[in-house]
Each structure stands twice: as C-alpha cells, then as structure tokens.
TIPALO-227923 format. One record per residue: residue number from 1; residue in one letter; z, y, x of N, C-alpha, C in turn. Coordinates in steps of 0.2 Angstrom, whole numbers, plus 5000, padded with zeros to 4 digits. Each point is the difference from the previous one (the first is absolute). Layout:
% residues N
  kolvo  nuti   n_Z   n_Y   n_X  ca_Z  ca_Y  ca_X   c_Z   c_Y   c_X
    NUM     A     Z     Y     X     Z     Y     X     Z     Y     X
...
***
This chain:
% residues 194
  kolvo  nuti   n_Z   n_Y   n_X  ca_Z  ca_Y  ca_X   c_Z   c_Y   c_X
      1     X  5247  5047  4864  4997  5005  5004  5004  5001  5006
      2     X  4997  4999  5006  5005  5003  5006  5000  5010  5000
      3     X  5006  5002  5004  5000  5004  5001  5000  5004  5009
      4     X  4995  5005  5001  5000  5000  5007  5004  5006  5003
      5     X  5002  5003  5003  5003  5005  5005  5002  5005  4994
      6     X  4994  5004  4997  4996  5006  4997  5005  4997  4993
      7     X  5001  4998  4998  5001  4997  4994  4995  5000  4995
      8     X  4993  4999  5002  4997  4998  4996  4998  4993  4998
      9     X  4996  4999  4995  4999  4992  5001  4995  4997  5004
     10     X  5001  4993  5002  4993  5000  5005  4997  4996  4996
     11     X  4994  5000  5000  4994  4996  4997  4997  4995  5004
     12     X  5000  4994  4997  4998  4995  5003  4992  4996  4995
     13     X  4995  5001  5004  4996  4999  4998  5002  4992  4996
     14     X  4996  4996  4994  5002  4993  5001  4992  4998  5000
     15     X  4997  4997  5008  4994  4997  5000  4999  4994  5001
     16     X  4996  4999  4996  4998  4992  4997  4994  5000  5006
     17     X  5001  4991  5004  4993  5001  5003  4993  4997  4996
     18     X  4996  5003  5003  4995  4997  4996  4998  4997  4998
     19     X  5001  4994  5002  4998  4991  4999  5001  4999  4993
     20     X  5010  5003  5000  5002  4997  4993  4997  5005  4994
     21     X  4998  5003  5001  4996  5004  4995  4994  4997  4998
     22     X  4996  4998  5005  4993  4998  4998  4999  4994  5005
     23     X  5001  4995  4999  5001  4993  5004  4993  4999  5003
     24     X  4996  5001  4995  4993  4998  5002  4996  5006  5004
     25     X  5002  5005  5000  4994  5004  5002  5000  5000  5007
     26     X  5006  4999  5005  5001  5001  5007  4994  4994  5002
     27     X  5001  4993  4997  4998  4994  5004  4991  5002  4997
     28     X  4999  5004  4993  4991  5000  5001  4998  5005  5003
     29     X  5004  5005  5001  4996  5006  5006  5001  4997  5006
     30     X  5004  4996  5004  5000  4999  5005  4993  4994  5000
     31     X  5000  4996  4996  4994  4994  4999  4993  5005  5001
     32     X  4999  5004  4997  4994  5003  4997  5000  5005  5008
     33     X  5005  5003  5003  4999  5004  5004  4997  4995  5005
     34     X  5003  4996  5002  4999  4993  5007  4992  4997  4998
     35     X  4998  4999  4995  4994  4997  4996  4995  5004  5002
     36     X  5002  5006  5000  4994  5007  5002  4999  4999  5006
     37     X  5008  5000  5006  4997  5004  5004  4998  4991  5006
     38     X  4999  4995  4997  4996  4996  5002  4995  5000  5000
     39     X  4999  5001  4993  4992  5001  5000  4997  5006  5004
     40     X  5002  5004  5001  4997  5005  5004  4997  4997  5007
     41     X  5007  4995  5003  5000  4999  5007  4994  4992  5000
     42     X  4999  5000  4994  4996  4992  5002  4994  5001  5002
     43     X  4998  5001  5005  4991  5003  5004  4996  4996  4998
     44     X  5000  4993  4999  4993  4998  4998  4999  5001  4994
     45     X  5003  5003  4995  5000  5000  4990  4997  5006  5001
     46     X  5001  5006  5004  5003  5006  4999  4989  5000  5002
     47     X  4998  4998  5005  4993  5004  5003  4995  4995  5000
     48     X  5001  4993  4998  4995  4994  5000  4997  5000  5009
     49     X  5006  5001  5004  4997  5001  5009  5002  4992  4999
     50     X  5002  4997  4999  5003  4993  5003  4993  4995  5000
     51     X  4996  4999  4993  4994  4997  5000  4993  5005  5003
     52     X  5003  5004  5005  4993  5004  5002  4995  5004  4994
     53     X  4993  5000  5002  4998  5005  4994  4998  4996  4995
     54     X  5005  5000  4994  4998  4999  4994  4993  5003  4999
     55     X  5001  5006  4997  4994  5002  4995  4994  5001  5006
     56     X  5000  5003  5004  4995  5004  5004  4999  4994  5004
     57     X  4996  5000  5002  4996  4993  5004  4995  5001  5002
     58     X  4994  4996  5006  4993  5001  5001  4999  5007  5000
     59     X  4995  5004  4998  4999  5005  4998  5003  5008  5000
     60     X  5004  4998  4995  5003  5002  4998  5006  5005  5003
     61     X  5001  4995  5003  5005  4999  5006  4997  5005  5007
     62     X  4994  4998  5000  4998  5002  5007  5000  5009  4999
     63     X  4997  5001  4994  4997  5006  4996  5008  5004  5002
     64     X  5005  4999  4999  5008  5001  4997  5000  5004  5009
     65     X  5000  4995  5003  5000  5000  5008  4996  5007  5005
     66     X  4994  4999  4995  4997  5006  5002  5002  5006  4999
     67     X  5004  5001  4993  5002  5006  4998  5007  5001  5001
     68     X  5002  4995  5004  5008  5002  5003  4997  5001  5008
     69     X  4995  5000  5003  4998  5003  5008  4997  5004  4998
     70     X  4997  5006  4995  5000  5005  4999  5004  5005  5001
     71     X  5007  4996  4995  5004  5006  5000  5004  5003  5008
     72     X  5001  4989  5004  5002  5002  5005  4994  5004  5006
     73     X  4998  4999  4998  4991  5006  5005  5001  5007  4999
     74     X  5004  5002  4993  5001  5004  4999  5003  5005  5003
     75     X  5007  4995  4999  5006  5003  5004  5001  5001  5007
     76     X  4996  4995  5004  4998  4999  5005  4998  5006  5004
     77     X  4991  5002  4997  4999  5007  5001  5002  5004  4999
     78     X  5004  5002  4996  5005  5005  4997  5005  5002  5007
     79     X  5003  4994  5002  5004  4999  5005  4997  5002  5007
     80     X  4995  4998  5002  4997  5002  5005  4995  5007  4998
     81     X  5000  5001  4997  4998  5009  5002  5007  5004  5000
     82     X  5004  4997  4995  5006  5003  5004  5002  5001  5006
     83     X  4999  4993  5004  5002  5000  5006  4995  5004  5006
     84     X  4995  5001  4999  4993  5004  5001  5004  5006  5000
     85     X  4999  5002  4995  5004  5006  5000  5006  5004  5002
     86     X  5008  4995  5000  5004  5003  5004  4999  4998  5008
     87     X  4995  4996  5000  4996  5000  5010  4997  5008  5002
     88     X  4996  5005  4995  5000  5001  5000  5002  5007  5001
     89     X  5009  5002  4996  5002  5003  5001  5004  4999  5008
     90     X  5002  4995  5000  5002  4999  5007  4997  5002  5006
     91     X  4994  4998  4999  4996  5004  5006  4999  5008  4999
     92     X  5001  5003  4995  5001  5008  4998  4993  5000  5002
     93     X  4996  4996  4998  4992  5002  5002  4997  5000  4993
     94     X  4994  5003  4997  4996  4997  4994  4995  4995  5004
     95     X  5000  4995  4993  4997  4994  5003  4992  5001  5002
     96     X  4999  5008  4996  4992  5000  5004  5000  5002  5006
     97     X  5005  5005  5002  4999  5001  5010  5004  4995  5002
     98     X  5005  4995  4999  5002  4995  5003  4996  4996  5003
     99     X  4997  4994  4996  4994  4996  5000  4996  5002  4997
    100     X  4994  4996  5004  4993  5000  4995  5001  4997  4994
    101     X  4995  4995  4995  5000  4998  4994  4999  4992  5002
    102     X  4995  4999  5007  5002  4994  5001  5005  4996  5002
    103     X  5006  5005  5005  5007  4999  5000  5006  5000  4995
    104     X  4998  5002  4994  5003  5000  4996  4998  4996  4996
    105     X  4995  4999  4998  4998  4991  4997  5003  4996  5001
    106     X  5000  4998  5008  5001  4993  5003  5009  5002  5000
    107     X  5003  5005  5000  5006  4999  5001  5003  4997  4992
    108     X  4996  5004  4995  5001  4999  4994  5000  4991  4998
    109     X  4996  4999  5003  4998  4994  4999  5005  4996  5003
    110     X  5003  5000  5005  5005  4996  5005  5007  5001  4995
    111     X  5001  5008  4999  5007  5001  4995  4998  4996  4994
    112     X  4995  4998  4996  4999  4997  4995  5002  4994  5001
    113     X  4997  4996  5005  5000  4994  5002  5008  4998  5001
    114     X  5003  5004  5006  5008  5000  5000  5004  4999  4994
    115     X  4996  5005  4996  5007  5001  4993  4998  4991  4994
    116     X  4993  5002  5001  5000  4995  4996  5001  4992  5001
    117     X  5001  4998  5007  5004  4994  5000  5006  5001  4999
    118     X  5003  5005  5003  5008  5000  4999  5000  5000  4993
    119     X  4997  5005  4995  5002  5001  4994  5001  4992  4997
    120     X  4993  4996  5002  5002  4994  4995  5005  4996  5002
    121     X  5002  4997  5007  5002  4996  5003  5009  5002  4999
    122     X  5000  5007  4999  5009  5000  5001  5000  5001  4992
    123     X  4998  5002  4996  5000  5002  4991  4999  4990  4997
    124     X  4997  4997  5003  5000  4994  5001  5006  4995  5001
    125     X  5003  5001  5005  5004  4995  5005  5006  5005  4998
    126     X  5003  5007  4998  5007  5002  5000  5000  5002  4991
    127     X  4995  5002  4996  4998  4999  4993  4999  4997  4995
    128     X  4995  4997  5004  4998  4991  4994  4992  5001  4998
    129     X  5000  5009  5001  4992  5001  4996  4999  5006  5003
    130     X  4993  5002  5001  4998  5005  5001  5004  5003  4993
    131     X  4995  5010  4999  5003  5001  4996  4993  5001  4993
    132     X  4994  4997  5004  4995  4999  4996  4999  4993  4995
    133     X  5003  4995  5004  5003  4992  4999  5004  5003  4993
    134     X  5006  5003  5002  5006  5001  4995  4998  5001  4994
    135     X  4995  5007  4998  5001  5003  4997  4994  4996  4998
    136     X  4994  4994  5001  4996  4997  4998  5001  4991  4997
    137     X  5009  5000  5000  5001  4994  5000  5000  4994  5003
    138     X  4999  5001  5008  4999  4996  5003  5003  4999  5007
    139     X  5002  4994  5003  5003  4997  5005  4997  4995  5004
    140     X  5004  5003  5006  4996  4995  5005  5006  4994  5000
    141     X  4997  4995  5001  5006  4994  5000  5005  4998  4996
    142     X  5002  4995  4998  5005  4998  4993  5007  5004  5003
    143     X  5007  5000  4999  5004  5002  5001  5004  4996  5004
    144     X  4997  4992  5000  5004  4997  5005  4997  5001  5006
    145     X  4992  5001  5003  4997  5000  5004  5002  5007  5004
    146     X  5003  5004  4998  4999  5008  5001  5008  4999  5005
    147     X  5006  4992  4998  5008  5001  5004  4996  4994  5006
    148     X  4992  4999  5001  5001  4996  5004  5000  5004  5006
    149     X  5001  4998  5009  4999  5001  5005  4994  5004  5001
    150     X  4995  4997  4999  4992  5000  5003  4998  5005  4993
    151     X  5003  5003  4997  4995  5003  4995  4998  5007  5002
    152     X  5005  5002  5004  4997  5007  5004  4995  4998  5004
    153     X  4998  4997  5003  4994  4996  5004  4995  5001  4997
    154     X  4999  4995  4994  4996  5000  4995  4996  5006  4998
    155     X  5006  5005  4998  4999  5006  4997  4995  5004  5005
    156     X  5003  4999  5008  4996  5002  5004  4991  4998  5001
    157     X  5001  4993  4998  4996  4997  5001  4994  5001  4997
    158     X  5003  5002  4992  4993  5000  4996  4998  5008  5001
    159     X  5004  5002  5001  4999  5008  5001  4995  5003  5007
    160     X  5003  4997  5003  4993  5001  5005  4992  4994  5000
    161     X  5003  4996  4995  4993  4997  4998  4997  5005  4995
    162     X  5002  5002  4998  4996  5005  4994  4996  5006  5004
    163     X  5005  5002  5006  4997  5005  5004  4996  5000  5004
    164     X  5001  4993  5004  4994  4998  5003  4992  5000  4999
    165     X  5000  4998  4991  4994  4998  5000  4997  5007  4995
    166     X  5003  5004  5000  4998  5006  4998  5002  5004  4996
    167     X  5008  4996  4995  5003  5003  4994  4994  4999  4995
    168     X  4995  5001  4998  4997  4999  4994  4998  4992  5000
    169     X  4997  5000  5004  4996  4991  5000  5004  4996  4999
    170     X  5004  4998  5002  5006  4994  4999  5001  5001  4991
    171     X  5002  5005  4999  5003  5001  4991  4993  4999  4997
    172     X  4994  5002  5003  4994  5000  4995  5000  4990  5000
    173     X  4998  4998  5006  5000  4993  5000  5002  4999  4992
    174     X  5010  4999  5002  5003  4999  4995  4998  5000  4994
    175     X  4997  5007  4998  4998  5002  4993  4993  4994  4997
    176     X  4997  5001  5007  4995  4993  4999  5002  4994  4998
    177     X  5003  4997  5004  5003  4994  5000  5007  4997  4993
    178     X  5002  5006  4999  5004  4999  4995  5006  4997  5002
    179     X  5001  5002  5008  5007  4995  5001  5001  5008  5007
    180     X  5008  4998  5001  5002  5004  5005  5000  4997  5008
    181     X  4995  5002  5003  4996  4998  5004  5006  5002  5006
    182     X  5002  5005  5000  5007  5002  5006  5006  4997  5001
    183     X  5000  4998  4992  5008  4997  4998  4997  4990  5005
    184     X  4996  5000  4999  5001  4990  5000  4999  5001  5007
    185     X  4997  5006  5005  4999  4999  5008  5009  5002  5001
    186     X  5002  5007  4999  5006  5001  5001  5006  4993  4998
    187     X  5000  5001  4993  5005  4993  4998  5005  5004  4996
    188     X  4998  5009  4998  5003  5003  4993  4995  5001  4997
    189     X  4999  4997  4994  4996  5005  4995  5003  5003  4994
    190     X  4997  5003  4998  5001  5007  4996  5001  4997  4993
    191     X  5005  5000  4997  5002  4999  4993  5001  5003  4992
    192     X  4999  5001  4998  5000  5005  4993  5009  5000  4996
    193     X  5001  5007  4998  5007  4997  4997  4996  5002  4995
    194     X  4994  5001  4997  4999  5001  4992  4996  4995  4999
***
C-alpha cells in the first residue's frame, strides 16, 4: 500500500480489462452489432424497390396511384386557399370588396395551377416522392434512374404531360389500359415499394 502527503493510504483500483474476463463477448457484440447495422443499410432487402412493383401491378397499381393524387390534390388545395388567403390579408381588403367572384375563381385557379406544378416537380426531383406517392408506397423511377442527369427533365416532363391533357384523362387512360401511360411517354414510371 503507497502512502500519499495526508498520511493516508491511497487506493489503487486493480482493473482487469474486459477481454480477459469474458474473451468471447467483445468479438459477438461487435459481430451482431455490425450484422444489424448492415442490414438496415441494404436498400434492396430493406423495401423490394430494386425489382419495381412486386405485389401491386396493372390495376392495382393504377388504383394505388389514384389514391396517392388524392392525398396530393389535397394538400395542394389546402395550400392554395392558404395562399388565397394571406393575398388576402395583404391586400387588407375582404375578398368580397376586393374582387368579384369571377376574379377570384380565375386567380384561384392560376394559384392552384402554380402550386400544383411546383408542388410535384420539386417534392419529386429534391424528395424522391410526392408526399401522397410516400405515404401510398410509391416512386417515380428506380434509385438508379433518379442520380441520372436527365431525370429532372423527365420528372418535368411527365408532369406537364399529365397537365396538359387534363390531370384526370391521362391517369384514367392508364387505369384503362392497365399500364402507366405517362411513365412509358416521360421515360419514369411509377413503381410500388409494397
């Protein structure tokens, strides 16, 4: 036992390191840790995105599609009365002395139009999905297709082709047809991760 200044004794912890205590357990938590956190990271195991839509196909698929432009139509609206509204305040006028009803229509209509290209096109091309796509398990283009060049083009591309021809006709076609009638003009089509 050493003695320090104080004349007391100093205590010397005696610590054994871990290894030699338990040889084995350093080298299986570290195996079993590393074994987890691979599998988290392996993207085609993790969502079935690599072979496109597995289960949801034809139909089904089309169905799936409908109900993710719902949600985004939803949000959309939601967004543009918003904006209707703080235009609104901005002007410090009520929107009935401000404009008439058919001024307010058509602007509505232009703000909806506004919002809703941008909405898909940058939720698209800075996201990966709308948030009605997301939240309905579905993507535009494989993961390789999304690091190419041309895929915001595309993204552009199908999106004003769906606009163009009316936003409902094009997706009905499709539901018809049983195939994604936007994706094969564009050169993305829409994939199932479920």
């Amino acid at each position: 036992m050493l003695m320090n200044q104080n004349n007391s004794p100093e205590i010397t912890p005696n610590i054994q390191p871990l290894e030699k205590k338990t040889p084995g357990l350093k080298k299986s938590i570290k195996s079993e840790t590393t074994k987890n956190y691979f599998s988290r990271l392996d993207f085609s195991e993790q969502n079935d995105f690599s072979g496109g839509s597995q289960k949801r196909k034809g139909l089904k698929l089309a169905l799936w599609t409908w109900a993710s432009a719902a949600v985004d139509h939803l949000m959309i609206f939601g967004t543009s009365c918003l904006f209707l509204l703080i235009g609104t305040f901005v002007l410090q006028k009520s929107a009935q002395i401000a404009v008439t009803y058919q001024m307010l229509g058509s602007s509505a209509a232009v703000i909806y139009f506004v919002i809703s290209i941008s909405y898909f096109v940058l939720f698209r091309i800075f996201l990966g999905a709308t948030m009605g796509e997301y939240s309905c398990g579905l993507r535009l283009g494989q993961p390789t297709e999304r690091m190419n060049k041309t895929y915001s083009a595309r993204i552009i591309i199908r999106t004003l082709y769906i606009t163009a021809t009316g936003i409902v006709i094009l997706p009905l076609l499709s539901v018809l047809f049983k195939k994604d009638i936007a994706g094969q003009f564009s050169g993305v089509s829409i994939y199932s991760l479920k």
